[in-house]
PDB file of N, CA, C and O in Angstrom:
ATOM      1  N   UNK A   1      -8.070   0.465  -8.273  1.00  0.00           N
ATOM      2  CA  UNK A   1      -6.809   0.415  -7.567  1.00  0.00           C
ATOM      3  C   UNK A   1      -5.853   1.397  -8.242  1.00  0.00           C
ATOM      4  O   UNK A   1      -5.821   1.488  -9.469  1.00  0.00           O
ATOM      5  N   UNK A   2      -5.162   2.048  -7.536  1.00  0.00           N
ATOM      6  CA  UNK A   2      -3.821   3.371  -8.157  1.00  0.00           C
ATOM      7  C   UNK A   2      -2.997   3.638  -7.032  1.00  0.00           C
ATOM      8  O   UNK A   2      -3.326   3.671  -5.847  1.00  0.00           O
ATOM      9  N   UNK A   3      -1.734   3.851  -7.619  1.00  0.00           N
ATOM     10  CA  UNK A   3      -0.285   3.215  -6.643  1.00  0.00           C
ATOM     11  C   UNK A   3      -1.041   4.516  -5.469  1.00  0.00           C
ATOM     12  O   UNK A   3      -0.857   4.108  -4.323  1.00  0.00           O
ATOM     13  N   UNK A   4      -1.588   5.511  -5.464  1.00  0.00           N
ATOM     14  CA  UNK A   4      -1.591   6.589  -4.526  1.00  0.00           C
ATOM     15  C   UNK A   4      -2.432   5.679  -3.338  1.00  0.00           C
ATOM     16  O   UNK A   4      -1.888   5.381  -2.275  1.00  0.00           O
ATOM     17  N   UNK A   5      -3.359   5.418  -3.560  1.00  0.00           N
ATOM     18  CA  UNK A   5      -4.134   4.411  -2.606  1.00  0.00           C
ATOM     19  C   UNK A   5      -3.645   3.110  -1.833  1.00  0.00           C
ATOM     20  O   UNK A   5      -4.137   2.501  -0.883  1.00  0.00           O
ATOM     21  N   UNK A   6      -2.171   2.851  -2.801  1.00  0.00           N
ATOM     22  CA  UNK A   6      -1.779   1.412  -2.060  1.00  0.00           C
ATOM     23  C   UNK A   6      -1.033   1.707  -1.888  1.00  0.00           C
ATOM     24  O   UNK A   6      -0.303   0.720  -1.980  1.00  0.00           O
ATOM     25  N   UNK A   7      -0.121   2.996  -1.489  1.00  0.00           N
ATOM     26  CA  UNK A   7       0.901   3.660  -0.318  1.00  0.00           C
ATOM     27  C   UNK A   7       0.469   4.304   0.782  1.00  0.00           C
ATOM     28  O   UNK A   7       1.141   4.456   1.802  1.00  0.00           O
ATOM     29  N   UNK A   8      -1.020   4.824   0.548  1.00  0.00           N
ATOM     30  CA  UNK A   8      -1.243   5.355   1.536  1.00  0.00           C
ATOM     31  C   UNK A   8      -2.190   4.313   2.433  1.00  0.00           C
ATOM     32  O   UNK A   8      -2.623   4.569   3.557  1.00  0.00           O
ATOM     33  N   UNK A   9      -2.417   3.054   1.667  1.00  0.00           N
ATOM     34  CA  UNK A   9      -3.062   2.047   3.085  1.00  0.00           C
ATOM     35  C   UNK A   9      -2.102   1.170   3.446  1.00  0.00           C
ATOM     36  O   UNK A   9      -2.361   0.260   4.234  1.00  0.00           O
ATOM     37  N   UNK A  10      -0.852   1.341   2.903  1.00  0.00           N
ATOM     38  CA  UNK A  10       0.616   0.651   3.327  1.00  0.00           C
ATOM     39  C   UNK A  10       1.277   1.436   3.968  1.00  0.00           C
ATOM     40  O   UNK A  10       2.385   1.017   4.304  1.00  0.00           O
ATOM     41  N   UNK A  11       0.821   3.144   4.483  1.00  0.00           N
ATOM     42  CA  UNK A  11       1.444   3.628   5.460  1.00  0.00           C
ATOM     43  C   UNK A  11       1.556   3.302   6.972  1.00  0.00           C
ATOM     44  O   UNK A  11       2.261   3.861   7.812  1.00  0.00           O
ATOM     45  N   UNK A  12       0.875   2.481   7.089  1.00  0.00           N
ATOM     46  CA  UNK A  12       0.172   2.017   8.478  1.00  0.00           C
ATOM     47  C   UNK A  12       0.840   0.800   8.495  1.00  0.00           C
ATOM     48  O   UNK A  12       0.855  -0.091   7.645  1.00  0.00           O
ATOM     49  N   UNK A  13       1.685   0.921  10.158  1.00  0.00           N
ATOM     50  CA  UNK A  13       2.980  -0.772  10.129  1.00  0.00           C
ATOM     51  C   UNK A  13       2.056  -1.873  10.668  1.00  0.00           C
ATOM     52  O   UNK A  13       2.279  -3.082  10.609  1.00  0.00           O
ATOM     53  N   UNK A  14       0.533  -1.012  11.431  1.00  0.00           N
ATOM     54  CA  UNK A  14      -0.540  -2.207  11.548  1.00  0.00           C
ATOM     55  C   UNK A  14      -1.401  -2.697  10.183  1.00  0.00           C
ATOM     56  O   UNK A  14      -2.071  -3.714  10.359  1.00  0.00           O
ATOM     57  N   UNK A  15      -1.455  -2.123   8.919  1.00  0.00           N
ATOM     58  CA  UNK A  15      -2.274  -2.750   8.155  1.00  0.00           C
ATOM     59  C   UNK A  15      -1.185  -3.380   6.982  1.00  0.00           C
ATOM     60  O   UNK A  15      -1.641  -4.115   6.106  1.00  0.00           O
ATOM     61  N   UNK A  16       0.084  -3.095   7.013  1.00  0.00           N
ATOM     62  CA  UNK A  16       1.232  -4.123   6.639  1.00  0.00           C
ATOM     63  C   UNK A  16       1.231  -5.197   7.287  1.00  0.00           C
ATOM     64  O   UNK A  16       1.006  -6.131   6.517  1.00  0.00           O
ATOM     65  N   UNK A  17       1.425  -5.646   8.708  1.00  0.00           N
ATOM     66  CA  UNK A  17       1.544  -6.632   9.475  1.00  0.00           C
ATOM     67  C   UNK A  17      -0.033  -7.701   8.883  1.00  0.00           C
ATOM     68  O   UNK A  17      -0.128  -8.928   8.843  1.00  0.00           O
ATOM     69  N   UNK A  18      -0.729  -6.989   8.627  1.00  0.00           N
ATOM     70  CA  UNK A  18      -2.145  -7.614   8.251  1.00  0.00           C
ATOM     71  C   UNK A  18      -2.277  -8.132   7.051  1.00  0.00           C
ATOM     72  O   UNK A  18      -2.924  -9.150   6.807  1.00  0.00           O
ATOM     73  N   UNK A  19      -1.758  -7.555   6.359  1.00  0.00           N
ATOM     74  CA  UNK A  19      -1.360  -7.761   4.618  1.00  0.00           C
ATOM     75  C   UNK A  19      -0.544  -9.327   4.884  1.00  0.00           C
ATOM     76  O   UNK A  19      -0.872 -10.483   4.617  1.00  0.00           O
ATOM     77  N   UNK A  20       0.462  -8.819   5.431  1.00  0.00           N
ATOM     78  CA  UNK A  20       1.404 -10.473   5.952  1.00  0.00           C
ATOM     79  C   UNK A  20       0.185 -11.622   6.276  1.00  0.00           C
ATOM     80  O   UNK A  20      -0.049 -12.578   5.537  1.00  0.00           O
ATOM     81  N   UNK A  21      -0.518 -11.328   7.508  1.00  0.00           N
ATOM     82  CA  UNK A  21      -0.840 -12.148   7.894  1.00  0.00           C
ATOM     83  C   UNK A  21      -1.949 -13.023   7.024  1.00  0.00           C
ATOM     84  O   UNK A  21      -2.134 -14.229   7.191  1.00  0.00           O
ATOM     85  N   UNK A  22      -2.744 -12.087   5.939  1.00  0.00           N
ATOM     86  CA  UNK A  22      -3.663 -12.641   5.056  1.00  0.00           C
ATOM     87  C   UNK A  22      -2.778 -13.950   4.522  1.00  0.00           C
ATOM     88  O   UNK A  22      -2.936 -15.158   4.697  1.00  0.00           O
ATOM     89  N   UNK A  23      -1.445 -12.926   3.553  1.00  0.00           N
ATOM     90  CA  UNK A  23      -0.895 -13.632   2.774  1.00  0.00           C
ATOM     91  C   UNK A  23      -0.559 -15.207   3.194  1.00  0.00           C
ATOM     92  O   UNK A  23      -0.586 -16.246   2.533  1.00  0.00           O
ATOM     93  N   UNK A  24      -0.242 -14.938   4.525  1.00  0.00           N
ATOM     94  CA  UNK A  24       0.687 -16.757   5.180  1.00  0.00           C
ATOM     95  C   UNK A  24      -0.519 -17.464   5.223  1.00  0.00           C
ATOM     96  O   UNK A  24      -0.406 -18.609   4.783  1.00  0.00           O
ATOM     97  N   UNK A  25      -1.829 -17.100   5.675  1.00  0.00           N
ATOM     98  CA  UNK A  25      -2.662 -17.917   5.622  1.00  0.00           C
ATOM     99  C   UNK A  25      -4.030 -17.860   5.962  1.00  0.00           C
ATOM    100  O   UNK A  25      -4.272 -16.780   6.502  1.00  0.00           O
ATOM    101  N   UNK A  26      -5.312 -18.799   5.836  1.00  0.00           N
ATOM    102  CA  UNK A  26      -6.750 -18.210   5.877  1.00  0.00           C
ATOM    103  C   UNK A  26      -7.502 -18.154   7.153  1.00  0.00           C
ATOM    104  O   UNK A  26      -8.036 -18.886   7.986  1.00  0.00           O
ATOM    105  N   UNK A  27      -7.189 -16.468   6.779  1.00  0.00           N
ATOM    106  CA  UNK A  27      -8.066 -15.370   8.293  1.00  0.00           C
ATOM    107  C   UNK A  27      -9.206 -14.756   7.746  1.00  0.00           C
ATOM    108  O   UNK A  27      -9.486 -14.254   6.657  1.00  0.00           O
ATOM    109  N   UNK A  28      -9.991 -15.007   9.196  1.00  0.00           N
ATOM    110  CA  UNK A  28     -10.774 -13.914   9.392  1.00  0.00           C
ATOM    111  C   UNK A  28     -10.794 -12.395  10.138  1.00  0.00           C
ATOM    112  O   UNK A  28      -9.697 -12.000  10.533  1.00  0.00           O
ATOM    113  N   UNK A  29     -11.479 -11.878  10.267  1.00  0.00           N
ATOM    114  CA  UNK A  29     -11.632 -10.422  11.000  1.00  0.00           C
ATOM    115  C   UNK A  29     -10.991 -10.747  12.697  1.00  0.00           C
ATOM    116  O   UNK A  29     -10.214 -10.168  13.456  1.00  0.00           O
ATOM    117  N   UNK A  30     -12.058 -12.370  12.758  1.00  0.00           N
ATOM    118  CA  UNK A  30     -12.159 -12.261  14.466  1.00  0.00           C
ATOM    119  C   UNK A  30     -10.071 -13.108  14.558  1.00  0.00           C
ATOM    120  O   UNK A  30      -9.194 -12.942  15.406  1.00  0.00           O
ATOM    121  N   UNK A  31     -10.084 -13.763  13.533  1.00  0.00           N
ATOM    122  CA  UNK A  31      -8.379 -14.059  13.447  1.00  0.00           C
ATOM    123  C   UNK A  31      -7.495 -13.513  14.030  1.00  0.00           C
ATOM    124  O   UNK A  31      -6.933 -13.896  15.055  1.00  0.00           O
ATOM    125  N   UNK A  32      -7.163 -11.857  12.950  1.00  0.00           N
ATOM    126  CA  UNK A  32      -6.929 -10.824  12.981  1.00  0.00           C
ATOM    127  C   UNK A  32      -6.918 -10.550  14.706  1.00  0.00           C
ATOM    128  O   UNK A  32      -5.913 -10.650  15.410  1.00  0.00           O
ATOM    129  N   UNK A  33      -7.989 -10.262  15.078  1.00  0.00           N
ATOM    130  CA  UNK A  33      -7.742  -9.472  16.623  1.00  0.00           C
ATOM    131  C   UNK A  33      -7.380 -10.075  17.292  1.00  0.00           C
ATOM    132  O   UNK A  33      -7.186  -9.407  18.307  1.00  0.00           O
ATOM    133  N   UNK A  34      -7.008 -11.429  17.493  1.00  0.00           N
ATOM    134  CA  UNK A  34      -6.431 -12.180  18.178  1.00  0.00           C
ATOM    135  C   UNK A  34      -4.907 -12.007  17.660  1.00  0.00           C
ATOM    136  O   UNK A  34      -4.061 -11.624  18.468  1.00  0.00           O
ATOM    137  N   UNK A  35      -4.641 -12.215  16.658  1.00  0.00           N
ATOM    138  CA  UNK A  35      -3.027 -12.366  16.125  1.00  0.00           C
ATOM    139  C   UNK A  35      -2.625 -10.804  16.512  1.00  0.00           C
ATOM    140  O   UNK A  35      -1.440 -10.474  16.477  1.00  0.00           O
ATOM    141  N   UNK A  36      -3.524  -9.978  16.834  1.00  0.00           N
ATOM    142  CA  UNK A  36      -2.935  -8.542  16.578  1.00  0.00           C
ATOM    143  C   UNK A  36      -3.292  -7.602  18.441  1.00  0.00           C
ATOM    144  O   UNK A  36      -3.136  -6.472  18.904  1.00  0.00           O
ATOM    145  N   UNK A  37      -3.813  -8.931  18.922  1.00  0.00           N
ATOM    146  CA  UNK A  37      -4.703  -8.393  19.903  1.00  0.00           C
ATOM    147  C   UNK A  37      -5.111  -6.749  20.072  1.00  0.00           C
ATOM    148  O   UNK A  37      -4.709  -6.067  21.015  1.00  0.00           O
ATOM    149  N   UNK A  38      -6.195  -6.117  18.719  1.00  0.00           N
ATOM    150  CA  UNK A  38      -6.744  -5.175  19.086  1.00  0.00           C
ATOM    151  C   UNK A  38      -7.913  -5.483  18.805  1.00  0.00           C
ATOM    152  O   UNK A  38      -8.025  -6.639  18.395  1.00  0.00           O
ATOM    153  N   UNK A  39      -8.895  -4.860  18.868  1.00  0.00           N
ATOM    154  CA  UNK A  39     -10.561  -4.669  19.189  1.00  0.00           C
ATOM    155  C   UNK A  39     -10.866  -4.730  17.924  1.00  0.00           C
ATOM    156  O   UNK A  39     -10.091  -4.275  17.082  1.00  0.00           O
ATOM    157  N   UNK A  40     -12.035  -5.297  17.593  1.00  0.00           N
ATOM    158  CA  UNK A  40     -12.744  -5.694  16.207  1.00  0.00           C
ATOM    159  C   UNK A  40     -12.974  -3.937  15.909  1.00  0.00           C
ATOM    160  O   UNK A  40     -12.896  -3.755  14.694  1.00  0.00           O
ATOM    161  N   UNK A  41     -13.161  -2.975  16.458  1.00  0.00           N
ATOM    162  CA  UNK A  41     -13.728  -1.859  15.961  1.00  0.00           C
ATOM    163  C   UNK A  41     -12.341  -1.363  15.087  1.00  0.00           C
ATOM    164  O   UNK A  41     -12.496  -1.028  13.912  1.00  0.00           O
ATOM    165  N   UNK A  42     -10.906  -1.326  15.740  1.00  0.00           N
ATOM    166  CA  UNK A  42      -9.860  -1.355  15.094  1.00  0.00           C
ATOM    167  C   UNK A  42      -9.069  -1.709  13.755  1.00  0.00           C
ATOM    168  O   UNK A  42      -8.460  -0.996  12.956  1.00  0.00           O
ATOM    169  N   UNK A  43      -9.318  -3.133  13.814  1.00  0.00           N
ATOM    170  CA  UNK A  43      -9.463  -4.203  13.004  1.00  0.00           C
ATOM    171  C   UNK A  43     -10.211  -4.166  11.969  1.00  0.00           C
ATOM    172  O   UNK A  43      -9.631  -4.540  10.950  1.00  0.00           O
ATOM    173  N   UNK A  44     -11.714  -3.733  11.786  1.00  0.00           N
ATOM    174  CA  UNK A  44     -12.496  -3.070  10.840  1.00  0.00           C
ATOM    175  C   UNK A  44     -11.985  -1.891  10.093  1.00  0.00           C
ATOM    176  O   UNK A  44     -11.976  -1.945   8.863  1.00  0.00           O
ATOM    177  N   UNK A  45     -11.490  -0.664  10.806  1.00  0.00           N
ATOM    178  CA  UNK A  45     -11.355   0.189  10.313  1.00  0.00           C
ATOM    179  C   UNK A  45      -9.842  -0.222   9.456  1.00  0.00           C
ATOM    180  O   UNK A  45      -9.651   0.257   8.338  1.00  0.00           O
ATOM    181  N   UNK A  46      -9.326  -0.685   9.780  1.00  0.00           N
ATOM    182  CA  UNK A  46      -8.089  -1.053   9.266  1.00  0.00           C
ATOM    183  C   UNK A  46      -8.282  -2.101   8.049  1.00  0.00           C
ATOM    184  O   UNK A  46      -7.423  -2.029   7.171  1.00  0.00           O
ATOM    185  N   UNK A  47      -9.170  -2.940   7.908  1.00  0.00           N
ATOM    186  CA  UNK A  47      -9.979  -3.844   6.582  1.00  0.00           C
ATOM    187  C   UNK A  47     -10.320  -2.772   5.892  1.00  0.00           C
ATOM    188  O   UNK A  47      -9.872  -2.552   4.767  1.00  0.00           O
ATOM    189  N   UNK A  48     -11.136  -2.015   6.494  1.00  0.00           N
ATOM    190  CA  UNK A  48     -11.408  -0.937   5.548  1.00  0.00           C
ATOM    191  C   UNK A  48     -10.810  -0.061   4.573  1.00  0.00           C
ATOM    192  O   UNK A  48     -11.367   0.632   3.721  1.00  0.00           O
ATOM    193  N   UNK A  49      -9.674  -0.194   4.817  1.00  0.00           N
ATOM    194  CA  UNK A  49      -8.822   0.968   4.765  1.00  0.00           C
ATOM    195  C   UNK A  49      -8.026  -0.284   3.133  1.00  0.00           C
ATOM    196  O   UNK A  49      -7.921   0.111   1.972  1.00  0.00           O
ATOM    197  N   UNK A  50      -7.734  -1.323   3.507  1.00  0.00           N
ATOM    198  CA  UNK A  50      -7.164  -2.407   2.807  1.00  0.00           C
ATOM    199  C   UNK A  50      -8.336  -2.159   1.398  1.00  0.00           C
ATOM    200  O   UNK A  50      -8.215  -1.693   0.265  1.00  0.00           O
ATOM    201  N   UNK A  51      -9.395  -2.711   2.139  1.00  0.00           N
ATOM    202  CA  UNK A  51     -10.465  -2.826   0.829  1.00  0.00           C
ATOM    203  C   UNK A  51     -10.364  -1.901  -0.076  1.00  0.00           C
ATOM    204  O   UNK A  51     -10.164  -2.051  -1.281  1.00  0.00           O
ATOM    205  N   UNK A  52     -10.559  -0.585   0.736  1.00  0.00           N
ATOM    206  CA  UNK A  52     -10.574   0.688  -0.302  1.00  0.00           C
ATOM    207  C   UNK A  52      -9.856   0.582  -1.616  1.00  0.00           C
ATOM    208  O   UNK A  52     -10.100   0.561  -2.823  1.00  0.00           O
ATOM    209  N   UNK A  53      -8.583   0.510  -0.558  1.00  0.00           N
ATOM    210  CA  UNK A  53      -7.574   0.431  -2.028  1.00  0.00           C
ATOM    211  C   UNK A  53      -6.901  -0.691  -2.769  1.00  0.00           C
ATOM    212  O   UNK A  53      -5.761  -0.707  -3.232  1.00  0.00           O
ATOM    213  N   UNK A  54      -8.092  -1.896  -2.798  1.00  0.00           N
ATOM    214  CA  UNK A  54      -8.205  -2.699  -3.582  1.00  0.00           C
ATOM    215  C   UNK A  54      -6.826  -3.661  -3.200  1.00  0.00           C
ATOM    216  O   UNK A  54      -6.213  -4.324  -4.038  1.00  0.00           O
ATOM    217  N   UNK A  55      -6.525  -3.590  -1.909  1.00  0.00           N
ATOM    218  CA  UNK A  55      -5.566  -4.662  -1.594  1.00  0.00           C
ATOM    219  C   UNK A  55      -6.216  -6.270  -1.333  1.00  0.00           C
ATOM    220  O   UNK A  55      -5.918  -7.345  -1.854  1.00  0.00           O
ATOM    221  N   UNK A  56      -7.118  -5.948  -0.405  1.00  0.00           N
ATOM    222  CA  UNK A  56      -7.550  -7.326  -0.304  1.00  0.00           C
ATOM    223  C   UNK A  56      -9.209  -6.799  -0.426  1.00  0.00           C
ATOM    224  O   UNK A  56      -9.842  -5.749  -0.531  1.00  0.00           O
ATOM    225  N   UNK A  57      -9.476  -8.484  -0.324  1.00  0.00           N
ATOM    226  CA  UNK A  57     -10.970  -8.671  -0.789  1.00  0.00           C
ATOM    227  C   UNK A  57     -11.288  -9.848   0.028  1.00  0.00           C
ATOM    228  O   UNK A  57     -10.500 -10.560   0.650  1.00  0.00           O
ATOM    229  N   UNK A  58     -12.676  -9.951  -0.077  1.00  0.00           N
ATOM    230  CA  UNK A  58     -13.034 -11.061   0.950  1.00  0.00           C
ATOM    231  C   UNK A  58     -13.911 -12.145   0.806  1.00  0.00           C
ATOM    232  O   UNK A  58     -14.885 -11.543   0.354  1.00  0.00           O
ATOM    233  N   UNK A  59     -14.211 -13.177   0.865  1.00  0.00           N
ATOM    234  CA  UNK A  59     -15.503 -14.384   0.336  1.00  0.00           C
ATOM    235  C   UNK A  59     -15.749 -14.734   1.555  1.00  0.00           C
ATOM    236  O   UNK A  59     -15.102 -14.639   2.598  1.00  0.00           O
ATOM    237  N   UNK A  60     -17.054 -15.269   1.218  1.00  0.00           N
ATOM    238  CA  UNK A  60     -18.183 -15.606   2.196  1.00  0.00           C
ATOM    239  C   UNK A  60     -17.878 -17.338   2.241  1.00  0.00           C
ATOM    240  O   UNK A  60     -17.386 -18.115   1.422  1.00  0.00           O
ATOM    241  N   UNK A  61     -18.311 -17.464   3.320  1.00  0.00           N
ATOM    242  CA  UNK A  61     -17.694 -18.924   3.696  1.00  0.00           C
ATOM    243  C   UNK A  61     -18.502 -19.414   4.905  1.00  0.00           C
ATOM    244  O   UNK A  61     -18.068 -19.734   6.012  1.00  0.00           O
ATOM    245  N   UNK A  62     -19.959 -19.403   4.396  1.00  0.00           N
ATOM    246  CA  UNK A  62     -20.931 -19.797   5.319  1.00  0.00           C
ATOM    247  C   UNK A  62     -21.235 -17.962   6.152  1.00  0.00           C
ATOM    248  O   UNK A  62     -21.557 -16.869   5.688  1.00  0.00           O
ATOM    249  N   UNK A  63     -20.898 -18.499   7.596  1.00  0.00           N
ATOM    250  CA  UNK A  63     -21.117 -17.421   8.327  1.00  0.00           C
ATOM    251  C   UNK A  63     -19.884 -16.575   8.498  1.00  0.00           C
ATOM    252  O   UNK A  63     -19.811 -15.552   9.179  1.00  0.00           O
ATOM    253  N   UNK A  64     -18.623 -17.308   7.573  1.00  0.00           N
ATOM    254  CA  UNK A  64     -17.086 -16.788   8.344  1.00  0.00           C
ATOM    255  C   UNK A  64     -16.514 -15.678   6.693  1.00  0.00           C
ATOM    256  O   UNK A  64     -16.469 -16.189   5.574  1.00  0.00           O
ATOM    257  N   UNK A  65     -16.285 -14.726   6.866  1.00  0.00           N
ATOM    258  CA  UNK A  65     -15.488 -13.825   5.915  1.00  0.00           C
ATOM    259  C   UNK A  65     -14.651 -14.307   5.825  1.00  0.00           C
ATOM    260  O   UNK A  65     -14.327 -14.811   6.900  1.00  0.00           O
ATOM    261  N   UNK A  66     -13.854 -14.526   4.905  1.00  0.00           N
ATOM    262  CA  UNK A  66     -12.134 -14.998   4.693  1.00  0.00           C
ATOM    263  C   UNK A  66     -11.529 -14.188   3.734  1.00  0.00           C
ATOM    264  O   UNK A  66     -11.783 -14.144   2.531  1.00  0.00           O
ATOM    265  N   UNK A  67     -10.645 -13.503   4.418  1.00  0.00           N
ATOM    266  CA  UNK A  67      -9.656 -12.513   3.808  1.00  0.00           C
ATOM    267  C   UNK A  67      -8.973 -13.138   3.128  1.00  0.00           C
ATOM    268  O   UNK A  67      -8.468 -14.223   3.416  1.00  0.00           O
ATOM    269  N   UNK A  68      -8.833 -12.382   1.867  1.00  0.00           N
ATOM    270  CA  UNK A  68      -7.801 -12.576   0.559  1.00  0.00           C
ATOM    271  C   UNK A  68      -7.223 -11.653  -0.336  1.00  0.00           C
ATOM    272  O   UNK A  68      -7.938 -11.101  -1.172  1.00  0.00           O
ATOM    273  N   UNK A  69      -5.666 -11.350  -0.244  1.00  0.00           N
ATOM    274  CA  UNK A  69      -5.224 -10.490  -1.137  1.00  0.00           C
ATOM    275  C   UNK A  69      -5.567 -10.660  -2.344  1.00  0.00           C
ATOM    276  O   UNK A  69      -5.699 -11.802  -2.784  1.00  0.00           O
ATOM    277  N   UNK A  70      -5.765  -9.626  -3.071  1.00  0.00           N
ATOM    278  CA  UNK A  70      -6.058  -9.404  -4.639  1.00  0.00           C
ATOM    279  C   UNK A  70      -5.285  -9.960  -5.429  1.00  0.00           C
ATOM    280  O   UNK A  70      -5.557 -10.799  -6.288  1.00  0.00           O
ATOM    281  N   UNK A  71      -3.999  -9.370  -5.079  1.00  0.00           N
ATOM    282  CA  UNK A  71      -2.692  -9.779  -5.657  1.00  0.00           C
ATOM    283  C   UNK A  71      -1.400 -10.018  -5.025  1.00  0.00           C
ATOM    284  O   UNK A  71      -0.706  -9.117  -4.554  1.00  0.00           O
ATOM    285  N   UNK A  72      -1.066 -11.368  -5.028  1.00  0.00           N
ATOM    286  CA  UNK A  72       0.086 -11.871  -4.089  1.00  0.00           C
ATOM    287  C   UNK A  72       1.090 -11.080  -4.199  1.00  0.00           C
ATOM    288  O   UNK A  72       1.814 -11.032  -3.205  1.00  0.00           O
ATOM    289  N   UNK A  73       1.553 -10.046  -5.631  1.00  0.00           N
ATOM    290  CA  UNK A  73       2.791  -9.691  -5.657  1.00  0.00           C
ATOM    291  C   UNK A  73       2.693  -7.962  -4.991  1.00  0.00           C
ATOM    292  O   UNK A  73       3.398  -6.980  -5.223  1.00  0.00           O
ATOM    293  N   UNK A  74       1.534  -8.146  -4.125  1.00  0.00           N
ATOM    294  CA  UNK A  74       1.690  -7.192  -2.981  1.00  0.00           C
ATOM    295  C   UNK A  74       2.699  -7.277  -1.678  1.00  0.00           C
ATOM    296  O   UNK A  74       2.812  -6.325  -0.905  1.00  0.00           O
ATOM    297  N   UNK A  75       3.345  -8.385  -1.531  1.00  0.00           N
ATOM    298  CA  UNK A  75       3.826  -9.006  -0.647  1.00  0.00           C
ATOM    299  C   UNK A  75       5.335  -8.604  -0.906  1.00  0.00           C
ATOM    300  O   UNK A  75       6.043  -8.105  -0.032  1.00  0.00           O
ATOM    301  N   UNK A  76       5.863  -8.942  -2.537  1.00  0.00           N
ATOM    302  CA  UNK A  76       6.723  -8.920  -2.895  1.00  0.00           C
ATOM    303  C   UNK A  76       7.251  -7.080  -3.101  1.00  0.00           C
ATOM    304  O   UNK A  76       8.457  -6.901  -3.272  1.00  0.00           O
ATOM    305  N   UNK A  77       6.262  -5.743  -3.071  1.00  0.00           N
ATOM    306  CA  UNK A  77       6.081  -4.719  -2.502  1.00  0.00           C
ATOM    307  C   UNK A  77       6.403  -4.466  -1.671  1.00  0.00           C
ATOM    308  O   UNK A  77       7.256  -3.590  -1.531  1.00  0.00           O
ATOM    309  N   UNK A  78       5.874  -5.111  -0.725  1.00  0.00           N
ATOM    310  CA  UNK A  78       6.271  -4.671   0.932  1.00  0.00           C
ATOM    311  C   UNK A  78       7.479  -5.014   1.049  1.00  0.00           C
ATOM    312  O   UNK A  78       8.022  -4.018   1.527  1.00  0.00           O
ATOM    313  N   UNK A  79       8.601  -6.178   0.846  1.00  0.00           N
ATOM    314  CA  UNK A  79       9.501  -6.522   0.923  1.00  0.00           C
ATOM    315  C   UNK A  79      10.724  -5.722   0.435  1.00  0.00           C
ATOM    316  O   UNK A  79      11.622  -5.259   1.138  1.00  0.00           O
ATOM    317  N   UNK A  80      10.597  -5.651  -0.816  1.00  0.00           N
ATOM    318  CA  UNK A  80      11.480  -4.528  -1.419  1.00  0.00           C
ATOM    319  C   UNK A  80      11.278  -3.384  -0.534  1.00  0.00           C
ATOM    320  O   UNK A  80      12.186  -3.174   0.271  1.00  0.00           O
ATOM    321  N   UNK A  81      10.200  -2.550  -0.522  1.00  0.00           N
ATOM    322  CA  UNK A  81      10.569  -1.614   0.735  1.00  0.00           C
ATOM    323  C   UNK A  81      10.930  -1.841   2.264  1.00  0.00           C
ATOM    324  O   UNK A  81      11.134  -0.852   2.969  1.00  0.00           O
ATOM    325  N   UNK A  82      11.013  -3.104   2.786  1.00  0.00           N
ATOM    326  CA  UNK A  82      11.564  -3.353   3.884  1.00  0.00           C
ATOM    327  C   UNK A  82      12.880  -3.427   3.655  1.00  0.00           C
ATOM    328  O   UNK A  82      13.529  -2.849   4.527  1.00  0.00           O
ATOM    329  N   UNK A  83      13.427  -3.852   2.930  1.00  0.00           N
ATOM    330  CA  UNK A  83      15.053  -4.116   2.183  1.00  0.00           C
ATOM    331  C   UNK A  83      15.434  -2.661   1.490  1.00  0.00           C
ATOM    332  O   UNK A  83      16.465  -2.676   0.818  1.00  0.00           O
ATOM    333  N   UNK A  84      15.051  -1.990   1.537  1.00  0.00           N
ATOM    334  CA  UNK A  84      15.489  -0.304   1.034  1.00  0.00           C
ATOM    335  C   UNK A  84      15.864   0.255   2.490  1.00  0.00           C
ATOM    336  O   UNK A  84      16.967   0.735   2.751  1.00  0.00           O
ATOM    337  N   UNK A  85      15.124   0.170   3.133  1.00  0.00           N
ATOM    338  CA  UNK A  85      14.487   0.539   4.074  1.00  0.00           C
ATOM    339  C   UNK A  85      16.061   0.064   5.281  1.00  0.00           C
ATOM    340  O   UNK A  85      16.934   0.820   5.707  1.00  0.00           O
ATOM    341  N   UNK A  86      15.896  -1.313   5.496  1.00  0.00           N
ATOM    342  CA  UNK A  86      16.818  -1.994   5.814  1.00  0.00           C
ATOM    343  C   UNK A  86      18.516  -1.629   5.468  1.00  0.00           C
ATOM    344  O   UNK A  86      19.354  -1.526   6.364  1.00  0.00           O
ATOM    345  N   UNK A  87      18.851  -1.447   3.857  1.00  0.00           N
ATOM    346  CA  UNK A  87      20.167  -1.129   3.717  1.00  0.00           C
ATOM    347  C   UNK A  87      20.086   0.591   3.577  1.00  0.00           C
ATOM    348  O   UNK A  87      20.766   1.044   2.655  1.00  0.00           O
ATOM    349  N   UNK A  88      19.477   1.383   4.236  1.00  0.00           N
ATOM    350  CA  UNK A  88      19.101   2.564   4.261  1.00  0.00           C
ATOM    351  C   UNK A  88      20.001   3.194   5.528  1.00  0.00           C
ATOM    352  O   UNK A  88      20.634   4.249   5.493  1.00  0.00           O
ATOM    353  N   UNK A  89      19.882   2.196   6.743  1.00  0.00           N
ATOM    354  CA  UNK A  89      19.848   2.552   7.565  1.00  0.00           C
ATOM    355  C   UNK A  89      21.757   2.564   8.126  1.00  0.00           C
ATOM    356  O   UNK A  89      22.072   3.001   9.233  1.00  0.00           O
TER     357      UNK A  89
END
């Protein structure tokens, strides 16, 4: 994990919204496309993109993946830049 990798898979306001949604509570992939209504092929590439850079990670849970951030105070990240962001404007 290196801050260059976890700005550039936090550039995307769809794989932020996803980051959220891990954090509030336990999803899967097929979760995800429902809460986000786009296509699992989407949705993948966008996990992908998370995994890379060591945001989230995932456990096996029978037949079901369950997404899990690495580190909760990823959350607290996104926020501060929504609040910069926010009195920016």
């Amino acid at each position: 994990m290196n801050i260059e990798n976890i700005f550039k898979a936090l550039s995307c306001r769809w794989r932020i919204e996803i980051v959220k949604q891990i954090a509030g509570q336990d999803v899967c992939i097929c979760d995800l496309e429902a809460m986000n209504h786009l296509d699992r092929t989407t949705i993948s590439r966008h996990i992908s993109v998370l995994l890379s850079a060591g945001i989230i990670d995932f456990q096996k849970d029978g037949q079901r993946k369950r997404l899990l951030l690495r580190d909760k105070r990823i959350i607290d990240l996104i926020e501060i830049a929504e609040k910069i962001c926010e009195e920016v404007r």
